[in-house]
GUKOL-982729 format. One line per field, with one value per residue (C-alpha): residue in one letter; x, y, z. Coordinates in steps of 0.1 Angstrom, whole numbers, plus 5000, padded with zeros to 4 digits. Example, Ala and Ser with C-alpha at 12.3 -4.5 7.8 and 13.67 -1.06 7.14 Angstrom:
2
residuo <- (A S)
xx <- (5123 5137)
yy <- (4955 4989)
zz <- (5078 5071)
END
This chain:
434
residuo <- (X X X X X X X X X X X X X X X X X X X X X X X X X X X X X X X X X X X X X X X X X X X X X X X X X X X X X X X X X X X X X X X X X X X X X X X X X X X X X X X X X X X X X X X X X X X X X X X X X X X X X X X X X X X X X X X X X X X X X X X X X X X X X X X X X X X X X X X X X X X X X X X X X X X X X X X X X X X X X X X X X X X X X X X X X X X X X X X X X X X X X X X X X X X X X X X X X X X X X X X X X X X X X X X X X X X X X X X X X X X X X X X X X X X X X X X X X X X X X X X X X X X X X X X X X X X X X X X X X X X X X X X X X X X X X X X X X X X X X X X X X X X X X X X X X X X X X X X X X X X X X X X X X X X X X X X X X X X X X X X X X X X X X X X X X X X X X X X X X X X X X X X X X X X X X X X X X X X X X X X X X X X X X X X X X X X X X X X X X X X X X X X X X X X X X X X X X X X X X X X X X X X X X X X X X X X X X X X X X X X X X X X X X X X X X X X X X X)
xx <- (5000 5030 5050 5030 5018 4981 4966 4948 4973 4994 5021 5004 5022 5019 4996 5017 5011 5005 5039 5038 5016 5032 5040 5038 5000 4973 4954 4925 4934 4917 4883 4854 4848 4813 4807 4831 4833 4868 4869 4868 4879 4911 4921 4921 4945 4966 4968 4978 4950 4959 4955 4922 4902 4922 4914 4878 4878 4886 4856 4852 4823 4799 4815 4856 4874 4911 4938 4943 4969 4957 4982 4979 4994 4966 4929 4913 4944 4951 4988 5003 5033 5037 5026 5058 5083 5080 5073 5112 5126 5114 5128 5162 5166 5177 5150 5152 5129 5098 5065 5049 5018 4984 5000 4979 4948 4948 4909 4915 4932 4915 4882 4899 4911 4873 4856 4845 4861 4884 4923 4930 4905 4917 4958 4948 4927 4954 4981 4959 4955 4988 4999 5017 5001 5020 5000 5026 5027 5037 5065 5078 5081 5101 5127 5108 5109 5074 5047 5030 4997 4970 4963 4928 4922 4956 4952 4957 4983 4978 4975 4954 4924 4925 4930 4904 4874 4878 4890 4862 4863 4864 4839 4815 4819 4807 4778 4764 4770 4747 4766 4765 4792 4788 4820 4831 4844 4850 4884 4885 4878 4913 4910 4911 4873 4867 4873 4853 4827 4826 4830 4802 4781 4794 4779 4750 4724 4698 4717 4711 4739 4747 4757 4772 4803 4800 4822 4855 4849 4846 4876 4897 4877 4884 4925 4922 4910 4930 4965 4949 4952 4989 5005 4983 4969 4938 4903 4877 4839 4827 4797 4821 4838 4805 4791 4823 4823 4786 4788 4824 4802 4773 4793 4814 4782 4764 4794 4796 4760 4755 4788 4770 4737 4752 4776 4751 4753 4738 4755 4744 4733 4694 4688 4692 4662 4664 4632 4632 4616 4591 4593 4572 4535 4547 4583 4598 4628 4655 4678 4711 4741 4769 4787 4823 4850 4883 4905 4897 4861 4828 4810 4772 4752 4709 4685 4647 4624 4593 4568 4555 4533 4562 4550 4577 4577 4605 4638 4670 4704 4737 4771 4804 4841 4837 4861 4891 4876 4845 4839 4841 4820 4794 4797 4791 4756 4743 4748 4732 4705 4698 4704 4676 4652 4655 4654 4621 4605 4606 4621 4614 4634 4650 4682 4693 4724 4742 4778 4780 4813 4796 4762 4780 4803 4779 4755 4791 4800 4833 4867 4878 4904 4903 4867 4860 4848 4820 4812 4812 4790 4759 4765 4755 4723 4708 4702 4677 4653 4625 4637 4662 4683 4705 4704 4724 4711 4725 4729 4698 4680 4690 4686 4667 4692 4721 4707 4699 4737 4749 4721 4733 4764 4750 4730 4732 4721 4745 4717 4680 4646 4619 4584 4576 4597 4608 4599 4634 4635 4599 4615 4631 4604 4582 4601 4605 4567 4561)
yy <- (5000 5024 5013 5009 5034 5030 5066 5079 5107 5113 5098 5075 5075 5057 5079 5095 5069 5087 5080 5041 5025 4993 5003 4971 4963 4958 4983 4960 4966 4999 4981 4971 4935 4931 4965 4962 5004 5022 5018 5055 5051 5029 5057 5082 5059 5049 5075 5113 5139 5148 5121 5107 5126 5105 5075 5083 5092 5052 5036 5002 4977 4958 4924 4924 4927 4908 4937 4950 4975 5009 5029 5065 5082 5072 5085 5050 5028 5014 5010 5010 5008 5047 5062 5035 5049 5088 5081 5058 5088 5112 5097 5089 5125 5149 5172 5204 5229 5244 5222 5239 5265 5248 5210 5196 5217 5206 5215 5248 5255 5240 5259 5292 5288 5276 5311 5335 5363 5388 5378 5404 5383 5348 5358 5374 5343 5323 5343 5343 5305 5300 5321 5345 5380 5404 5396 5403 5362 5356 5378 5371 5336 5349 5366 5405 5419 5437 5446 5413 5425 5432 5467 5471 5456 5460 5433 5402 5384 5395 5359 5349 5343 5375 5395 5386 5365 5370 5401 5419 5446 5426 5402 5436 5437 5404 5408 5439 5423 5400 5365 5343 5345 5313 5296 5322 5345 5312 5315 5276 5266 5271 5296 5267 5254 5286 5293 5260 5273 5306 5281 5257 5291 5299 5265 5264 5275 5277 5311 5346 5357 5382 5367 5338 5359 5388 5371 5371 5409 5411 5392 5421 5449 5442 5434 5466 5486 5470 5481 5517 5518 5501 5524 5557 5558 5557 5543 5532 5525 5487 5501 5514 5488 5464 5492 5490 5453 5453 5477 5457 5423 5439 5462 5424 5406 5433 5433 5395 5387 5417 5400 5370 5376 5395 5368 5340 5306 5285 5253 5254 5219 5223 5234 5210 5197 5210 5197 5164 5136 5110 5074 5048 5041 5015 5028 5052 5074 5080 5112 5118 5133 5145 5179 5169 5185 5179 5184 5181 5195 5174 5164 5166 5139 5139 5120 5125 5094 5106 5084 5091 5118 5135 5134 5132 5097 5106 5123 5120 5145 5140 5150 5128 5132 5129 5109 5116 5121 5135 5097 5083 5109 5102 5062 5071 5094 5065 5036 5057 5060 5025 5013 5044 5028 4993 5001 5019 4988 5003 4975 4992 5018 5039 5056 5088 5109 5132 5115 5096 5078 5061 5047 5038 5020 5002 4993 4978 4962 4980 4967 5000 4997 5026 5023 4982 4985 5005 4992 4958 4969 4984 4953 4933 4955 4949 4909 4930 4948 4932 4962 4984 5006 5029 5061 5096 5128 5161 5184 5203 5173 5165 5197 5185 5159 5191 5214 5185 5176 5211 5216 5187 5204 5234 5220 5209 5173 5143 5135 5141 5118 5130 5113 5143 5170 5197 5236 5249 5223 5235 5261 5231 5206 5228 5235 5205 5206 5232)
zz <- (5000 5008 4978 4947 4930 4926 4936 4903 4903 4866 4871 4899 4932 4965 4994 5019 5052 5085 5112 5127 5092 5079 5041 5032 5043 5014 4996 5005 5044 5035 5022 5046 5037 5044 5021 4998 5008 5017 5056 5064 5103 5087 5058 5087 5110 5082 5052 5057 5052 5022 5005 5014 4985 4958 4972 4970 4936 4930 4925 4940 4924 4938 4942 4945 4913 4907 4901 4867 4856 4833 4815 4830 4799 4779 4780 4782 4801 4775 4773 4731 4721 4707 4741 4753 4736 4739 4776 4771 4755 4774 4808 4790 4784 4810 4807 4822 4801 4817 4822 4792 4803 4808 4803 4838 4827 4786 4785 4794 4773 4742 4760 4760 4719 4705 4725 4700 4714 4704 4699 4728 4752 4741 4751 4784 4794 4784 4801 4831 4832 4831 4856 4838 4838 4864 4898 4927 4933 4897 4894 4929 4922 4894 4925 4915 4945 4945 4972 4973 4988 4966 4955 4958 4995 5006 5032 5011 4990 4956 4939 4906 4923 4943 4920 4893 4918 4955 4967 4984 4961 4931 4947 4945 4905 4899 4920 4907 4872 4881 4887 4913 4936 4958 4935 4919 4943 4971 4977 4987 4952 4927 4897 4874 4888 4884 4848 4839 4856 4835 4806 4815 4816 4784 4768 4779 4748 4779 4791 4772 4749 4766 4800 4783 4768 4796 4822 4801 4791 4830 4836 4813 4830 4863 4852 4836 4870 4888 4865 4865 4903 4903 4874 4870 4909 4896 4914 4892 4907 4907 4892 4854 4852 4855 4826 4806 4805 4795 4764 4757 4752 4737 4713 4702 4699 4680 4653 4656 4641 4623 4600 4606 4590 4563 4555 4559 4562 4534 4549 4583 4599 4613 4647 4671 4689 4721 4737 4758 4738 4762 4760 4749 4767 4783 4794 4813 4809 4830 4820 4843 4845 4865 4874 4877 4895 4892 4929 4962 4953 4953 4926 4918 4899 4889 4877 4868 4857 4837 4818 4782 4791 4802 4840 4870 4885 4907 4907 4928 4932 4952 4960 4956 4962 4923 4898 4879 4847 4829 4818 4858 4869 4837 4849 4887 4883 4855 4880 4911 4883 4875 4910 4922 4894 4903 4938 4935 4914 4879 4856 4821 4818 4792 4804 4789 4795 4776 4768 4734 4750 4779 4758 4728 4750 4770 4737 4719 4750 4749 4764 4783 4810 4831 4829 4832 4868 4860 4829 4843 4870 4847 4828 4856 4868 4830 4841 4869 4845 4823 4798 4795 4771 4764 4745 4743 4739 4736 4766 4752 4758 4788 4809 4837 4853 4842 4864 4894 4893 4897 4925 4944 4948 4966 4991 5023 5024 5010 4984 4981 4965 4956 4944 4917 4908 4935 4927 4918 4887 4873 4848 4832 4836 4821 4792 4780 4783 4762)
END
């Protein structure tokens, strides 16, 4: 247990053991036979705090699994021979460059160079993401000796997040802009969360233009202020900069489809259907998904069963430590989901969610290392039900378990069920009604 490397870390490593631990005890030492559950009172005697929320993100099956290996280097586990040999090379060579900017946070990145924002916009995000804009911890790391308290509030360290999300001051602008501030201006949660936050905003169709692009106009408002009041000594109100940002993002959106409509777009694929679609009479429909969060940060995952009237039969939310990838996290909320179903004695059941990897996986009966456990495990629940499938839909489509997940994560309670739907999810329900 104190040797191998099996945390889901990249590269993996061995957990950091608390003073007296035998490193040479079992990984299953740390698994509650009867359960088949991590043994939370043994983690805390034997693994530093630290570490616990890694182990959590391994997901343990029903019924004990023999040991398989998974290639961390690769997406799926899957260890090839070309991933082999640049991983050979690259540990043969004394490499002493730079770890290139964003290369732990690659969907950032790609996130930040799809937007449809200005060139300006795209170079400061990027800058800002990988820590390389002048914020007083930035350039002290780089041995500039500069005041390294933060400008504005002059009580705190002027780092990333500060400076663009929690200060008080700054935590003033994105309120009066309208956003919710809960996440975005927690300094708890890293400035990487943060950003795919803004970016899950920014995809969702269901959110006005206009507040969709605002935040990264926002972003380069409030850098802006804040450089005015470092070089020029000069204070500018929350209440411009939340007017500047606004007539920044209209003024780009305006130009933006006016070039658009003029242009046109003869070759533009229909509109997707972004209306929920019922089941047949005799079937139900299960839609869920998951919020995933990467770190030491929970995890949210829904579901909502209707029949082919469109009517609420029950729906479900909860939080988890979460998984180390979108895919995990996809697996985890679709297994609560059939297990919730089968539970409460439906056994025809159509189950819906919103990644194309996971069902098409599942319906090919896919070989996927780094995903076998769970794939193994929804495997074995379809033997339970009289009928079930599998389908994907696009996130459109599946808006009612979207917003459940994220719920889950801001409440109080571990999870929630409920025997029709609760009042915060009627905008949704209802517009896949209408």
């Amino acid at each position: 247990m104190g040797l191998d490397p099996w945390l889901p870390t990249n590269p993996p490593r061995a957990p950091m053991m608390r003073p007296m631990t035998d490193p040479y005890m079992k990984v299953q030492d740390l698994i509650d036979p009867l359960s088949n559950h991590w043994d939370e009172t043994k983690i805390r005697q034997m693994i530093e705090p630290e570490d616990h929320h890694l182990i959590h993100k391994i997901y343990l099956p029903q019924l004990p699994k023999p040991d398989s290996f998974i290639w961390s280097l690769n997406k799926d586990g899957r260890y090839t021979v070309k991933s082999g040999y640049w991983t050979a090379l690259n540990l043969a060579a004394e490499d002493t460059s730079p770890t290139p900017p964003l290369s732990t946070s690659p969907d950032i990145a790609t996130a930040i160079w799809k937007l449809n924002i200005t060139p300006k916009l795209k170079h400061f995000l990027w800058r800002y993401a990988s820590r390389a804009i002048g914020i007083a911890e930035n350039l002290r790391r780089r041995n500039i000796n500069v005041d390294p308290y933060c400008s504005r509030c002059c009580t705190e360290l002027e780092t990333n997040d500060h400076t663009i999300f929690s200060c008080p001051q700054v935590e003033m602008i994105w309120r009066a802009a309208g956003f919710q501030t809960s996440q975005l201006c927690d300094n708890g949660i890293p400035p990487e969360e943060k950003l795919r936050i803004i970016f899950q905003m920014h995809n969702d169709s269901r959110v006005d233009r206009v507040t969709r692009f605002m935040p990264f106009w926002l972003m380069w408002r409030i850098w802006k202020s804040r450089n005015d009041l470092v070089f020029n000594h000069t204070q500018t109100e929350f209440q411009t900069t939340v007017e500047m940002a606004l007539n920044d993002t209209k003024e780009w959106l305006d130009n933006t489809m006016t070039n658009e409509q003029q242009n046109g777009n003869r070759n533009a694929a229909p509109p997707r259907n972004t209306k929920w679609s019922p089941p047949g009479r005799d079937k139900l429909k299960c839609n869920y998904d998951a919020s995933h969060h990467e770190g030491n940060t929970v995890s949210g995952l829904g579901w909502i069963l209707r029949n082919s009237q469109g009517t609420v039969i029950e729906c479900g939310m909860g939080k988890f430590q979460g998984r180390m990838t979108t895919e995990e996290a996809e697996c985890s909320a679709l297994i609560w989901a059939i297990q919730a179903s089968y539970g409460l004695g439906h056994k025809k059941v159509i189950f819906e969610g919103d990644n194309q990897t996971i069902t098409r996986m599942i319906n090919t009966k896919s070989s996927n290392p780094r995903l076998q456990h769970f794939l193994d495990t929804i495997q074995s629940w379809i033997l339970s039900f009289e009928s079930i499938e599998f389908s994907f839909k696009h996130r459109e489509q599946n808006g009612c378990a979207d917003f459940l997940a994220k719920q889950a994560i801001k409440e109080n309670t571990q999870w929630s069920l409920f025997h029709s739907f609760p009042y915060f999810l009627s905008p949704y329900v209802n517009n896949d009604y209408s």
